[in-house]
RODO-2510 file (C-alpha; in nm, 4 decimals, decimal comma):
residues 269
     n   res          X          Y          Z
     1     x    12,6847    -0,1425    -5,4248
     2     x    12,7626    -0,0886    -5,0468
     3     x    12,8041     0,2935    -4,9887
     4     x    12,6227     0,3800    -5,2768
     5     x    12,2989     0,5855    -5,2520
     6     x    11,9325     0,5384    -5,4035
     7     x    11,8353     0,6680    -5,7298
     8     x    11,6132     0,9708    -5,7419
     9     x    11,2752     0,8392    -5,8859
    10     x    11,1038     1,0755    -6,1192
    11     x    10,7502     1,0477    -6,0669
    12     x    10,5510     0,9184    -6,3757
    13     x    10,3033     1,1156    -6,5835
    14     x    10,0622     0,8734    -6,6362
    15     x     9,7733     0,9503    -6,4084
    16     x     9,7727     1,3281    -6,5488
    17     x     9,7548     1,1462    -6,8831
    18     x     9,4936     0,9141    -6,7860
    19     x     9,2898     1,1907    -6,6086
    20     x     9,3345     1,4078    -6,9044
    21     x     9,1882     1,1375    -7,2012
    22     x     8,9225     1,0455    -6,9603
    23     x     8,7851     1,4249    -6,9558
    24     x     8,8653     1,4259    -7,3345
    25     x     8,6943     1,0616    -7,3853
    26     x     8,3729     1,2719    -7,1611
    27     x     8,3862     1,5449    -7,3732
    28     x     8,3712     1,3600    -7,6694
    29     x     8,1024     1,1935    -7,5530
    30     x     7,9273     1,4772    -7,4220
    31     x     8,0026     1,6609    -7,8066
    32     x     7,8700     1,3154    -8,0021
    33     x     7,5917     1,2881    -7,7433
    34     x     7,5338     1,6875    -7,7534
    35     x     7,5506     1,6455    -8,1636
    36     x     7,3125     1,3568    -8,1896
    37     x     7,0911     1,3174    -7,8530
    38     x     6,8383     1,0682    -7,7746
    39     x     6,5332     1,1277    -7,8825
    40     x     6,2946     1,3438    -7,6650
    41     x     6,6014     1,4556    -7,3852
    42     x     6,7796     1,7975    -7,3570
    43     x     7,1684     1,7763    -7,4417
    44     x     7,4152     1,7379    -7,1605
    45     x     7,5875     2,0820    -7,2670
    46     x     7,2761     2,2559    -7,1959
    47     x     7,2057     2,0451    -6,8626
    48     x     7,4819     2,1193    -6,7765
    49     x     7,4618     2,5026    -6,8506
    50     x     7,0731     2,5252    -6,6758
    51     x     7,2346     2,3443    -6,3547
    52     x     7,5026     2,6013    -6,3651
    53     x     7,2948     2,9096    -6,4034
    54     x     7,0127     2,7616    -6,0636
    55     x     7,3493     2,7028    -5,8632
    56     x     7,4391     3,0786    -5,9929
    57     x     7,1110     3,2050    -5,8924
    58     x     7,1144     2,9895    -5,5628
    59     x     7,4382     3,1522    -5,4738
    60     x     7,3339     3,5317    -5,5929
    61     x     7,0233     3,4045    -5,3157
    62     x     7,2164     3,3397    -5,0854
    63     x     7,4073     3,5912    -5,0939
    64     x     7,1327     3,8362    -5,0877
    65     x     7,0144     3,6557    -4,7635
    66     x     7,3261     3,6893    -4,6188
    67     x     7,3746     4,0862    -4,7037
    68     x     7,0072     4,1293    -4,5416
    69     x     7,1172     3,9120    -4,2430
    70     x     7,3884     4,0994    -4,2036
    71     x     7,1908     4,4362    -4,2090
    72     x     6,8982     4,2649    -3,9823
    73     x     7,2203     4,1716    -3,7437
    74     x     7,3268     4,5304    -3,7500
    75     x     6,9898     4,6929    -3,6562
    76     x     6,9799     4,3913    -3,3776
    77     x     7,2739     4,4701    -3,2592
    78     x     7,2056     4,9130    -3,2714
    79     x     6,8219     4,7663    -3,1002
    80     x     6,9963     4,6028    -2,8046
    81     x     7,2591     4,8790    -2,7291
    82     x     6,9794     5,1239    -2,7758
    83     x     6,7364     4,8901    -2,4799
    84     x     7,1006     4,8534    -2,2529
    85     x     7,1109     5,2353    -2,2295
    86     x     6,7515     5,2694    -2,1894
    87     x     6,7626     5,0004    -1,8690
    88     x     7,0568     5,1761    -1,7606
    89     x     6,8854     5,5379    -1,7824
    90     x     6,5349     5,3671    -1,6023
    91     x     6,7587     5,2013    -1,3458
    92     x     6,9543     5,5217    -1,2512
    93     x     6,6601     5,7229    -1,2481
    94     x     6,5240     5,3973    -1,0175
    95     x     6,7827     5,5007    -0,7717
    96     x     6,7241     5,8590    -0,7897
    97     x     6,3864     5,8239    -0,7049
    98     x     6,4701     5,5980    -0,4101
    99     x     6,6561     5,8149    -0,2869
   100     x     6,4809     6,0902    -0,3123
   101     x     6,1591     5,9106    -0,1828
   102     x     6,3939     5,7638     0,1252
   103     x     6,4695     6,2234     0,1390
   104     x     6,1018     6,2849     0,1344
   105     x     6,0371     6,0048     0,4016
   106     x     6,3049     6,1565     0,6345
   107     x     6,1648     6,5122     0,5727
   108     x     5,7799     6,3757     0,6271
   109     x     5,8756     6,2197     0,9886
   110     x     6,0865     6,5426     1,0776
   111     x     5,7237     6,7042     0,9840
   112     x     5,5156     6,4865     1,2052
   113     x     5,8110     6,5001     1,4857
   114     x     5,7813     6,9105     1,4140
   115     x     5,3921     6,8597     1,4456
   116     x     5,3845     6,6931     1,7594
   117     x     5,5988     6,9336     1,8666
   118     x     5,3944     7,2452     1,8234
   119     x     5,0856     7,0530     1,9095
   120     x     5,2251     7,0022     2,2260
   121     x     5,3140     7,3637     2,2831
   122     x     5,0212     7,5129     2,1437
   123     x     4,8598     7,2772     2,4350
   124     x     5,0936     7,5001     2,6837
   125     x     5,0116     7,7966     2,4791
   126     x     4,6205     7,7215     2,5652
   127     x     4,6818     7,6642     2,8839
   128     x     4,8809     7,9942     2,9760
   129     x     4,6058     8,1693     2,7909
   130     x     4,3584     8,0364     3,0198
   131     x     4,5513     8,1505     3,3023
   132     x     4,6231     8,5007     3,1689
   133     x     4,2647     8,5854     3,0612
   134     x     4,1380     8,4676     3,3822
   135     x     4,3875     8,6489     3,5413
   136     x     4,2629     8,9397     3,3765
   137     x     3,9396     8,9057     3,4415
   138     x     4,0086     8,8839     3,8118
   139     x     4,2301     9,2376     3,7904
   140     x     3,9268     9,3917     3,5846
   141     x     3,7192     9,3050     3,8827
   142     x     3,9430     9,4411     4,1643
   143     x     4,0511     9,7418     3,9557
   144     x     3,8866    10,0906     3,8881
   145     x     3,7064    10,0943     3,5623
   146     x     3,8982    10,1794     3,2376
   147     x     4,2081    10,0081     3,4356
   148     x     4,2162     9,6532     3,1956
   149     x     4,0572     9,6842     2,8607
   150     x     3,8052     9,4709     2,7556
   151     x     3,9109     9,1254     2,6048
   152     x     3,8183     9,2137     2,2485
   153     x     3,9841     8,8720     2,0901
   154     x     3,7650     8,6464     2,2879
   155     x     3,7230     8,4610     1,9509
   156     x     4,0175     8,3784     1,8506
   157     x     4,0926     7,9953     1,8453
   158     x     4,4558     8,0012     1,7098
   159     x     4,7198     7,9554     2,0211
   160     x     4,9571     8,2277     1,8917
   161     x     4,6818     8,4805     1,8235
   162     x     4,5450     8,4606     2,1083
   163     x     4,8890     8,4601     2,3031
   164     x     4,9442     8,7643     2,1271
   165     x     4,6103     8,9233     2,2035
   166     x     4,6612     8,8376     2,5570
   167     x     4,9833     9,0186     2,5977
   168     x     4,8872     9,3238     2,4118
   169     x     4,6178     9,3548     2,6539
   170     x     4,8774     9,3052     2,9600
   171     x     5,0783     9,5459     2,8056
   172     x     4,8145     9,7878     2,7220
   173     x     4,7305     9,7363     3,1520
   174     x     5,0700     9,8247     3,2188
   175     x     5,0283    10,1904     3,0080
   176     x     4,7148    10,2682     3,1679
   177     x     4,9049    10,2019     3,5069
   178     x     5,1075    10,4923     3,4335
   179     x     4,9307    10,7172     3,2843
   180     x     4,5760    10,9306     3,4414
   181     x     4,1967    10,8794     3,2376
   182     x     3,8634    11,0768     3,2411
   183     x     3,5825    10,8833     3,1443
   184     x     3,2248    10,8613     3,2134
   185     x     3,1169    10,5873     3,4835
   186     x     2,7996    10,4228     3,6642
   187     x     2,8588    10,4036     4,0153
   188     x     2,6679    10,3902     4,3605
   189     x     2,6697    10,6354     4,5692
   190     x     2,4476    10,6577     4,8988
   191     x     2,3042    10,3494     4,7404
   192     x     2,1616    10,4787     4,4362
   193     x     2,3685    10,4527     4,1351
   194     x     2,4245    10,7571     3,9423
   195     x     2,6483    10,8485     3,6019
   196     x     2,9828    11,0572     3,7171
   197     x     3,3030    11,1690     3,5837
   198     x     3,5964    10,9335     3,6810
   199     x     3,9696    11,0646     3,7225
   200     x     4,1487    10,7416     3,7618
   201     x     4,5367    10,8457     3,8198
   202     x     4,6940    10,4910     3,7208
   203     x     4,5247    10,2075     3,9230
   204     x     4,6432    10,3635     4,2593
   205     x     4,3422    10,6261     4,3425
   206     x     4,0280    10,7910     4,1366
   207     x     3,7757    11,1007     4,1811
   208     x     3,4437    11,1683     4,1081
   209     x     3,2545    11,4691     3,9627
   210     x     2,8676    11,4777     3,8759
   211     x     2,8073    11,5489     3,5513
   212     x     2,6171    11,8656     3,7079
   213     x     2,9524    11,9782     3,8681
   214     x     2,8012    12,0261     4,1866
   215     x     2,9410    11,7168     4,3330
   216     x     3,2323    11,5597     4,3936
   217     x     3,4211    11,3357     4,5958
   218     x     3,6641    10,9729     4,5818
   219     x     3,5607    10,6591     4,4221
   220     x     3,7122    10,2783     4,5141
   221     x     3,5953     9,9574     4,3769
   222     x     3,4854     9,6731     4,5827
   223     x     3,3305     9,3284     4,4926
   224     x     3,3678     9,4818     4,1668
   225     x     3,1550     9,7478     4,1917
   226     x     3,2152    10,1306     4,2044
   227     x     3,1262    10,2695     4,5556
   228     x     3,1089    10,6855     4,4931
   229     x     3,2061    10,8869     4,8504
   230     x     3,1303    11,2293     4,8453
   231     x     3,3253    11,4941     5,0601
   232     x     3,1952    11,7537     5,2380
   233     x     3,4363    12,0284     5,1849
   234     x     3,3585    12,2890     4,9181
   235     x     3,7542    12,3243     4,8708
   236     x     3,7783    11,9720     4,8001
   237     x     3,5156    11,9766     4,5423
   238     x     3,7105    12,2838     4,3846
   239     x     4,0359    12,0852     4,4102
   240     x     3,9080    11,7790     4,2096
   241     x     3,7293    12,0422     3,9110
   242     x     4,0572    12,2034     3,8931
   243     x     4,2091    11,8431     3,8674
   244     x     3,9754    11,7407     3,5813
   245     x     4,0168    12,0422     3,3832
   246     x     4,3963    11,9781     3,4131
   247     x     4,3706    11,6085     3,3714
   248     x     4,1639    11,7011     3,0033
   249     x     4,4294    11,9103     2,8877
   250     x     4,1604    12,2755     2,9111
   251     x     4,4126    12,3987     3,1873
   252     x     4,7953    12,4537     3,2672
   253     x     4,9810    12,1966     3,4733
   254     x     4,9671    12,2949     3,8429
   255     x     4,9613    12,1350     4,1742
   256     x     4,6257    12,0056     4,2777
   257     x     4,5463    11,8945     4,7188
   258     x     4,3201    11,6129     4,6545
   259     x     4,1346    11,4248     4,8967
   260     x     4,2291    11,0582     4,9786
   261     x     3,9811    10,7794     5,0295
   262     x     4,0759    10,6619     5,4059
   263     x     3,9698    10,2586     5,5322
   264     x     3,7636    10,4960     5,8485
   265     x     3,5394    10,6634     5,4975
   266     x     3,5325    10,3013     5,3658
   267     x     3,3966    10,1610     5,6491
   268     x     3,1210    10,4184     5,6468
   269     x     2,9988    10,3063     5,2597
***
């Protein structure tokens, strides 16, 4: 009719039926055919039942694999977080070690540029030695004996050392300058040379007195060699024993009228 509307359709049963006798018909079957089986073959049933327990076993397999998979998967994955950290340890300590090699470098060449440094001034060292030792040895020459000590570090090869010996013996040089000596000498006198007692007052003027005491007189050094002049006067003589005995510390301090050496008594040697 027009403005009527469809029906509802209920839907039919008959499939679920169908589907139902058919597993009932197999059943039956599988219960005659399980009650009288061909000759010589298992039953269904138990078939049936033996494929049922190797897909049970197959799954309780699998299973197991996939439980030890998921252990192996674990340690894997504990393995390659363990090697991560390890590369990231060896690569910072990588850096560290470049950087302190690129440390060691820099501190090396400051070395060598420190080396080249003192080499060079232990070359100016050297030379300044050279000049003060022969400068030394020319003063030693022009000066009264006992006035510059003997170089007694003539050995010594290292720059500073030998720097050091050559000041000390300046400096000793400059003591002696200010200070008066007795010692026992070789020098010539009338051409001869003979061993006297040398006052040396600093490195400006020096007397004589034979060992004998009878003699006595002023000494001066030329081409480095001691030329002896004795004087005449018998209060000279006395003056220079009374300046010896003062000058060794056997008398008390008192004034003394020595003789001086004059260029006319030179001139007469």
């Amino acid at each position: 009719m027009p403005g009527s509307r469809p029906l509802p359709v209920k839907p039919s049963r008959r499939p679920a039926v169908a589907a139902v006798s058919v597993l009932l018909s197999a059943f039956a079957v599988a219960a005659d055919e399980g009650a009288n089986p061909p000759d010589g073959k298992p039953p269904i049933a138990e078939k049936v039942m033996d494929e049922l327990r190797a897909a049970g076993a197959a799954r309780a397999e699998l299973l197991t694999e996939q439980q030890e998979w998921a252990v192996d998967r674990e340690k894997l994955e504990l393995l390659k977080s363990t090697v991560v950290r390890e590369a990231e340890r060896h690569r910072a300590a990588a850096a560290g070690a470049r950087q302190a090699e690129a440390r060691l470098r820099k501190r090396l060449e400051q070395q060598k540029a420190a080396q080249r440094r003192l080499r060079s001034v232990e070359t100016v060292v050297d030379a300044l030695c050279e000049r003060l030792e022969k400068a030394l040895a020319d003063l030693a020459g022009r000066s009264l004996p006992g006035m510059v000590p003997p170089d007694r570090a003539a050995g010594i090869t290292e720059p500073s050392r030998r720097l050091a010996a050559g000041v000390e013996r300046l400096d000793e040089v400059r003591r002696r300058t200010k200070r008066a000596a007795v010692e026992v000498i070789g020098g010539s006198l009338g051409g001869r040379t003979v061993a006297v007692r040398l006052l040396r007052v600093g490195g400006v003027a020096a007397w004589w007195l034979g060992l004998d005491g009878k003699q006595a007189g002023t000494a001066a050094v030329r081409d480095g060699q001691v030329l002896l002049s004795a004087t005449p006067e018998p209060r000279d003589v006395q003056a220079i024993r009374k300046a010896f005995v003062i000058a060794e510390g056997r008398g008390t301090p008192d004034w003394a009228l020595l003789p001086i050496r004059t260029e006319a008594a030179k001139g007469k040697d």
